[in-house]
C-alpha positions in Angstrom: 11.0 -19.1 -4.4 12.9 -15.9 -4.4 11.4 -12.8 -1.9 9.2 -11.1 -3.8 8.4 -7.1 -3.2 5.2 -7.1 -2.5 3.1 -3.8 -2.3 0.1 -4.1 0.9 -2.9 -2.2 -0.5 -5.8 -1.2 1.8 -7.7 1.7 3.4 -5.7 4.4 4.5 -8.2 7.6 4.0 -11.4 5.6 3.5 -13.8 5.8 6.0 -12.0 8.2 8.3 -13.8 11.3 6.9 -10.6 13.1 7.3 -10.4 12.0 11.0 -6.3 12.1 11.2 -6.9 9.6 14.4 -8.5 7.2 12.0 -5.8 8.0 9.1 -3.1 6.7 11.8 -5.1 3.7 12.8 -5.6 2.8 9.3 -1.9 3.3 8.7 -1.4 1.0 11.4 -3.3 -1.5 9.9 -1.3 -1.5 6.7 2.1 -1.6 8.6 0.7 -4.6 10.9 0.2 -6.5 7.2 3.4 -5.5 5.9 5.4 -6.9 9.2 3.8 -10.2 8.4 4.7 -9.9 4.9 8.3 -9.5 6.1 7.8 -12.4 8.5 7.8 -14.1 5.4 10.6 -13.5 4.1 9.8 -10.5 1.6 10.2 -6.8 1.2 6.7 -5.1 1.8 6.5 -1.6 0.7 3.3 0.9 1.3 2.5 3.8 -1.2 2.4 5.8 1.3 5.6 5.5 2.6 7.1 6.9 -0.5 4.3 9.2 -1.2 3.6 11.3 1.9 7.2 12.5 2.6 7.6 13.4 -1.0 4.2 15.5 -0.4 5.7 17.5 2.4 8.9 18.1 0.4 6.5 19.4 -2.2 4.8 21.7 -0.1 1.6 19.4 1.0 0.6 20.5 5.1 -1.9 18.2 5.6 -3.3 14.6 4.1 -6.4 15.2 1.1 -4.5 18.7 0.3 -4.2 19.5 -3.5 -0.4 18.5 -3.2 -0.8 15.5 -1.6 -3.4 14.4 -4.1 -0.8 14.7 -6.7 1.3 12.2 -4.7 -0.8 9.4 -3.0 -1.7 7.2 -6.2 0.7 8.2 -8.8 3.6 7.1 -6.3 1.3 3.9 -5.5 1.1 3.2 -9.2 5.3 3.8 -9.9 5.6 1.5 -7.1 3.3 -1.3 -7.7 5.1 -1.1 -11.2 8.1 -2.3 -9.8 6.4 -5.1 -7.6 6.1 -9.0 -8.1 2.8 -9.0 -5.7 0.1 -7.3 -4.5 -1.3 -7.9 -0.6 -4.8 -6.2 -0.7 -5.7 -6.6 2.8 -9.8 -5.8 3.9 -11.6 -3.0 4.1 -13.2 -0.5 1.7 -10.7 1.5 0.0 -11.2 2.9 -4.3 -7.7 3.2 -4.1 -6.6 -0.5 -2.6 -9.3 -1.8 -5.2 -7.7 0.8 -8.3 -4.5 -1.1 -7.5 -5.5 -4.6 -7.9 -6.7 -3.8 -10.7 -3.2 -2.1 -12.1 -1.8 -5.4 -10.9 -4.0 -7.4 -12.6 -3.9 -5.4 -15.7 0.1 -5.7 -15.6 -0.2 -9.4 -14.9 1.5 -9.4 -11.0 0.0 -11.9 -8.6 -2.8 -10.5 -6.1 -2.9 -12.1 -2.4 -6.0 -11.4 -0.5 -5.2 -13.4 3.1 -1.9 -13.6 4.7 -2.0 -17.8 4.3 -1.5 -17.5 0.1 1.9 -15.5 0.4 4.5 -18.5 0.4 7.5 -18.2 3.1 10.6 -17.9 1.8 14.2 -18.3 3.5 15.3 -14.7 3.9 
């Protein structure tokens, strides 16, 4: 198997109420899933990798602004787009669900625990 791109979808905002301490630890989380996908032997990207530095250029001062929202999921869609997988890692999160669902809808495979992504020689 060639390394895949693989996009790791979870909370990032949901269930922080806006609590930027929460935000990070969320963030964390994600990151933490996307080393392992690496460990792997793949590429893992995070929308909001992409999206919240293209928000600042644009203006955006803080996360859930009006600028920011027109970033966070239209980046995560163009990205997914150009993904083989999808890692949708636990937790409550309309977004990390919204993008299964893209993934599904686009025919890209959808892991859900760490143990289903093969390892690959890098």
């Amino acid at each position: 198997m060639k390394a895949q791109q693989i996009l790791i979808a979870g909370p990032y905002r949901s269930g922080t109420d806006g609590d930027p301490q929460r935000i990070a630890a969320n963030l964390a989380r994600l990151e933490q899933a996307a080393l392992a996908v690496y460990q792997r032997g793949h590429v893992p990207v995070i929308g909001e990798w992409l999206a919240l530095p293209l928000a600042a250029a644009a203006g955006s001062t803080q996360v859930g602004d009006a600028v920011s929202e027109a970033f966070l999921y239209p980046v995560a869609h163009r990205l997914i787009a150009q993904c083989q997988a999808v890692y949708r890692i636990e937790g409550a999160s309309v977004g990390a669900d919204n993008d299964v669902r893209l993934a599904n809808e686009w025919g890209l495979t959808v892991y859900r625990h760490l143990e289903e992504i093969p390892s690959v020689q890098a």
